[in-house]
N, C-alpha and C positions, 0 to 999 in steps of 0.2 A: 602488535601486528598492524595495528593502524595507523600507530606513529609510523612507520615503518614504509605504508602506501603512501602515507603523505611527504613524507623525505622522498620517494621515488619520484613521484609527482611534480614537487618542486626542484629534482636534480633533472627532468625531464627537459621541463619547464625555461629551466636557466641552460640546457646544453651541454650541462654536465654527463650524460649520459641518455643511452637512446629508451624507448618507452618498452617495457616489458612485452615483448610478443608470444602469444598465444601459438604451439606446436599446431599442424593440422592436425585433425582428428584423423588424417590417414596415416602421420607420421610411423607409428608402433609396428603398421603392420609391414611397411616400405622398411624401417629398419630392421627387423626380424626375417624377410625377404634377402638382404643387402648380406645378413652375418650367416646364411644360406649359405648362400651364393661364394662367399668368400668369410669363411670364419677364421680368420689369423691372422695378427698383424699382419702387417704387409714388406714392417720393415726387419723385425725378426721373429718371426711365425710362431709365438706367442695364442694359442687358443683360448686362456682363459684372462680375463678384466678386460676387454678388446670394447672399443666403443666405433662406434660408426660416425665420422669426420667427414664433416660438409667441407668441399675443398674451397668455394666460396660462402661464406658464411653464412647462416640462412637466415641471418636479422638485416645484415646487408640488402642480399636479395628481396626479401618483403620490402626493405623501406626504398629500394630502388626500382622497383614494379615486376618484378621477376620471380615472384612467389614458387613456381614452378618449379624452381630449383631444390626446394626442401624435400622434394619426393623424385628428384631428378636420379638415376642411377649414376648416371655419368658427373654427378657431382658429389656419388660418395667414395670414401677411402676406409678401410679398417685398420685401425691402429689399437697397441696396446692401451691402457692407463698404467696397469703395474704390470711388472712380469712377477709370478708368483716366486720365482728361486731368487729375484733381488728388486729387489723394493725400489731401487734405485731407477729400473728401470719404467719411463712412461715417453713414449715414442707421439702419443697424442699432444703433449702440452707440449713436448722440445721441437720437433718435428712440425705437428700440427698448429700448435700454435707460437713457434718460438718464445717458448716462456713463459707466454702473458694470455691467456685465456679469454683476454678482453678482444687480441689481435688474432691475426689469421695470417698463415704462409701458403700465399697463393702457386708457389711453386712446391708444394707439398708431395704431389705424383710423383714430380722427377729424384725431388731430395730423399723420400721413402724409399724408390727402386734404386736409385743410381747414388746420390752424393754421403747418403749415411746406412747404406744397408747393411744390415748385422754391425750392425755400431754400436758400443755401448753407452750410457747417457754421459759418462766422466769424458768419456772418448770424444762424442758430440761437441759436449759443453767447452771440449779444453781448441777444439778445431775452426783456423782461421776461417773459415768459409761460413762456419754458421755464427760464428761472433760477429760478422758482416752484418748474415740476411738480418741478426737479431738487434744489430743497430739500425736498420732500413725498415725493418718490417712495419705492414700495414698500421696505416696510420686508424684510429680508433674512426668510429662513426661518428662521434660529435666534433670530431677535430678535424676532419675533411673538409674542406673548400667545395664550392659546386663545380669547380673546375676536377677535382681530384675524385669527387662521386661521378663527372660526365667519362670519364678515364676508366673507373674501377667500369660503369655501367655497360661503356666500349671493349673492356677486354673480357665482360662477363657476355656479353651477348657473341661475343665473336668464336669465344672458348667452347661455348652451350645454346649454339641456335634454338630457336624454339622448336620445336616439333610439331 
């Protein structure tokens, strides 16, 4: 485990990756509120493995001053992980995060109701439009320019004024 802190430390360190951030301690109850409020995927109504999906990502947000966002309503989505009749299906990682769990699909809202709704993942995966987003998609946090975080931080403030 302590190798382990120190390899994180030094992939921090060098930019290889962003610094492990700490959930608020009000997270649990905001998402337990959120799967309330709307328990079922969103993109095929899915009630059970459903995870609650920050539409901008909430390590983003903290490291670009906008913590507020983690407990933001207006910045969550419910999405599956599995559907229980097929395994195949998780609308969080394809949808949510195009693939890569490290990136985020900021047009996630539209893509869930409108561009893949009741889609299945073979369906998804084999569909020119999300082979696109998933060759464009968000570029990681270490790998952003300050030009490309002054951008993300312009469409995150503009999308979710403060309150």
């Amino acid at each position: 485990m302590l190798l382990r802190i120190i390899r994180h430390v030094q992939d921090v360190s060098s930019g290889k990756t962003t610094p492990l951030l700490m959930r608020s301690s009000k997270w649990r109850g905001v998402e337990l509120a959120h799967k309330k409020l709307f328990p079922a995927c969103i993109v095929c109504g899915v009630t059970d493995s459903i995870n609650i999906h920050h539409i901008f990502p909430f390590h983003y947000c903290v490291q670009l001053g906008r913590p507020d966002l983690e407990l933001d309503q207006r910045n969550l989505i419910t999405l599956c992980e599995t559907n229980s009749k097929d395994k195949e299906q998780n609308h969080h990682l394809l949808i949510g995060h195009l693939d890569l769990f490290s990136s985020s699909n900021l047009s996630v809202l539209e893509d869930a109701t409108v561009t893949f709704k009741n889609m299945l993942a073979q369906d998804i995966q084999s569909n020119p439009i999300w082979l696109a987003k998933k060759a464009n998609r968000l570029k990681l946090f270490s790998d952003m320019t300050d030009k490309d975080k002054q951008d993300f931080t312009d469409l995150m403030n503009r999308t979710f004024p403060k309150l």
